[in-house]
C-alpha positions in Angstrom: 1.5 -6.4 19.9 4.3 -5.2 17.2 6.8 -7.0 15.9 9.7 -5.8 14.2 12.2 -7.9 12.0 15.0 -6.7 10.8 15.5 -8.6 7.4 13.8 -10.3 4.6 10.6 -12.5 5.2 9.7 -15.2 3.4 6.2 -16.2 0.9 3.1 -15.8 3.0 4.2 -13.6 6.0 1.5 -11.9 8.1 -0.5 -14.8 6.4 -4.1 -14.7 8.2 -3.2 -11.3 10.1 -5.9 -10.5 13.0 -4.7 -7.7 14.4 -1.6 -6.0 15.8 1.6 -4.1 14.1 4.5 -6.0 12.1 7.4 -4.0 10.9 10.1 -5.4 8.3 12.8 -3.3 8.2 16.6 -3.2 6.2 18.9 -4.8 8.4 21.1 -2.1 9.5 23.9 -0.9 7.8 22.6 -2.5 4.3 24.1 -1.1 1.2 20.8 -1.7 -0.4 17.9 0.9 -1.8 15.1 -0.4 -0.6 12.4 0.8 -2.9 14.6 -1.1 -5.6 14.9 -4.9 -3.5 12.5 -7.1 -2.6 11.9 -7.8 1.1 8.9 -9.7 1.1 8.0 -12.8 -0.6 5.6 -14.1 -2.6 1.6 -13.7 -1.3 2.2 -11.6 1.9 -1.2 -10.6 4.5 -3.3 -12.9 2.4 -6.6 -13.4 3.7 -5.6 -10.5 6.6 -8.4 -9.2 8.5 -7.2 -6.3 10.5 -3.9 -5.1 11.8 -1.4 -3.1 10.6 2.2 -3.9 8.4 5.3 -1.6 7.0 7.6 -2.6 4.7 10.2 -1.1 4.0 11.2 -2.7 0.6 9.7 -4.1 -2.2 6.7 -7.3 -2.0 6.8 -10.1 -4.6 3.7 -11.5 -6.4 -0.1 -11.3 -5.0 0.5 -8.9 -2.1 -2.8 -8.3 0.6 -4.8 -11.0 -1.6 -8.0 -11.4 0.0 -6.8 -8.3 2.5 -10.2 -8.0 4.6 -9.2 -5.3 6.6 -5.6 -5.0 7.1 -3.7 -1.4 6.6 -0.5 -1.8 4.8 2.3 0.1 3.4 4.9 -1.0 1.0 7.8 0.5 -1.7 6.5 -1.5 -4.4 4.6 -5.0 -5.1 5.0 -7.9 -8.3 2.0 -9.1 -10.1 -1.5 -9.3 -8.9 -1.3 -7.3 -6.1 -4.7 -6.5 -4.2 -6.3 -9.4 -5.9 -9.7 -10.1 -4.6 -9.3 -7.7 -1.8 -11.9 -6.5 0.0 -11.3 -4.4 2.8 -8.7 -2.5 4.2 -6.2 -0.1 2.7 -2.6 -0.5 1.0 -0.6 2.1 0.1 2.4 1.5 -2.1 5.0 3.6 -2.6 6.2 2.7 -6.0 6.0 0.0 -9.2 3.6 -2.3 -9.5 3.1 -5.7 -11.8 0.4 -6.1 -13.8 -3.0 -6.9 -13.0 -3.2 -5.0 -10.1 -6.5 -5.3 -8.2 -8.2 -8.1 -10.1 -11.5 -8.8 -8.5 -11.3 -6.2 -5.8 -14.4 -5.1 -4.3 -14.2 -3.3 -1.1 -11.0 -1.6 0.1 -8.9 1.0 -1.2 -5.3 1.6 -2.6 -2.7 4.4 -3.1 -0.2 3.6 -5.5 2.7 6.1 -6.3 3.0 6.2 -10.1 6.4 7.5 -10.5 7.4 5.7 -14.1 4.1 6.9 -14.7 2.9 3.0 -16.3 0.1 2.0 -13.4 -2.5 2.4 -15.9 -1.4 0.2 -18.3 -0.7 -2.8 -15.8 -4.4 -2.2 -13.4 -6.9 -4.6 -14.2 -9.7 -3.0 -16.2 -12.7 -4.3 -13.9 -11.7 -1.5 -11.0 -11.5 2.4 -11.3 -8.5 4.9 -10.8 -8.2 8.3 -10.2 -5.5 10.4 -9.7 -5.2 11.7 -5.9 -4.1 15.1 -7.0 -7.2 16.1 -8.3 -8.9 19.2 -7.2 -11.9 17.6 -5.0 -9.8 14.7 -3.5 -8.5 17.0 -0.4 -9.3 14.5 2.3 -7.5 11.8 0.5 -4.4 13.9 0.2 -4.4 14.5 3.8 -5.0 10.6 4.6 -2.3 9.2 2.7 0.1 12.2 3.9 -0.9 11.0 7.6 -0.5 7.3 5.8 3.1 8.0 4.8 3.9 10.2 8.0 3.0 7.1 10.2 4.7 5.0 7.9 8.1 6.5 8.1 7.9 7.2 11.8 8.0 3.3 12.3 10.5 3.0 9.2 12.8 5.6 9.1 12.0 4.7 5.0 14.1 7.5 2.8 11.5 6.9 -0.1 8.7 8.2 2.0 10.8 11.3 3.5 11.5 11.9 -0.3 7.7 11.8 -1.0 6.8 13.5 2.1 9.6 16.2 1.2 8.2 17.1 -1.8 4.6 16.0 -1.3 3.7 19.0 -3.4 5.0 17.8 -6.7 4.5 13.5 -5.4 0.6 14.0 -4.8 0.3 14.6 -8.9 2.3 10.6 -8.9 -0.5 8.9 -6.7 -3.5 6.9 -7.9 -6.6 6.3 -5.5 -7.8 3.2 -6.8 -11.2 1.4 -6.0 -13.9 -0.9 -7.1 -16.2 0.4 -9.4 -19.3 -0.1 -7.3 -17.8 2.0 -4.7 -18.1 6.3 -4.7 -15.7 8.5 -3.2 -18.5 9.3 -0.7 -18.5 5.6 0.4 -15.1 5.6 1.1 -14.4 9.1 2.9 -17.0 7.1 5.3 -14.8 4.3 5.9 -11.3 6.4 6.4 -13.9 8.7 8.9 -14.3 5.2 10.4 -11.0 4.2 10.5 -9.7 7.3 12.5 -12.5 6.9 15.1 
């Protein structure tokens, strides 16, 4: 199942999300720049479990806490965001708030560093690593397949920008992950997710 809405949602959308496709998109013909407004409130996809969600717009506070399993993608997310996640995979496409992935351990996230200030506002307790990195070649791929997918059911101009000039945005991007998981463990689990 998909659903689309075209407009803002409200705190705890996709609460609980078990499966299928939502879509939030700009209402049409909004003056608006999306990677700069909020669209979704407060605590979206927490405690999601699988499915997958595009945003096109900003998240508030606490965005995929307790995410399980759910695939998201996003233009930017407030405080806390991946807290206690752990599973699935959330890709944002701009700022973040501070504390970002406080007591995450399983999952993954992509975050597009622009302003270049993600390190100062990650919590300490998980590890980053930037995705342009020589030996990081299947993760560019993946979150250029991510992005692709992403602005296919969007039509977001921030991820045409980044996709663009992918060259010069993959040196922007984070991969960040819980300490107790490798690299290896997690080229596993995108292998899984593309069977």
């Amino acid at each position: 199942m998909t659903a689309v809405v075209h407009g803002e949602a409200n705190d705890y959308f996709g609460k609980g999300l078990s499966g299928g496709r939502i879509v939030v998109q700009t209402p049409e013909g909004s003056p608006f720049i999306a990677h700069e407004n909020i669209i979704v409130g407060n605590t979206v996809l927490y405690g999601a479990i699988s499915g997958e969600c595009y945003f096109r717009g900003v998240a508030g506070e606490r965005f995929a806490v307790r995410n399980s399993g759910a695939t998201a993608v996003v233009e930017g997310v407030g405080d806390h965001g991946c807290e206690y996640m752990t599973g699935g995979l959330v890709t944002i496409l701009g700022d973040t708030g501070i504390n970002f992935g406080a007591g995450m351990t399983g999952g993954f996230a992509y975050v597009y560093d622009e302003s270049n200030h993600f390190a100062d506002r990650v919590n300490q307790d998980i590890d980053i690593e930037r995705i342009g990195a020589e030996h990081m070649e299947a993760y560019r791929n993946h979150l250029r397949g991510v992005i692709e997918e992403y602005v296919r059911d969007t039509g977001s101009l921030r991820g045409k920008s980044i996709l663009n000039n992918f060259s010069d945005a993959i040196g922007k991007f984070w991969l960040i992950k819980p300490k107790a998981a490798s690299l290896e463990s997690l080229l596993v689990d995108l292998q899984e997710r593309a069977a």
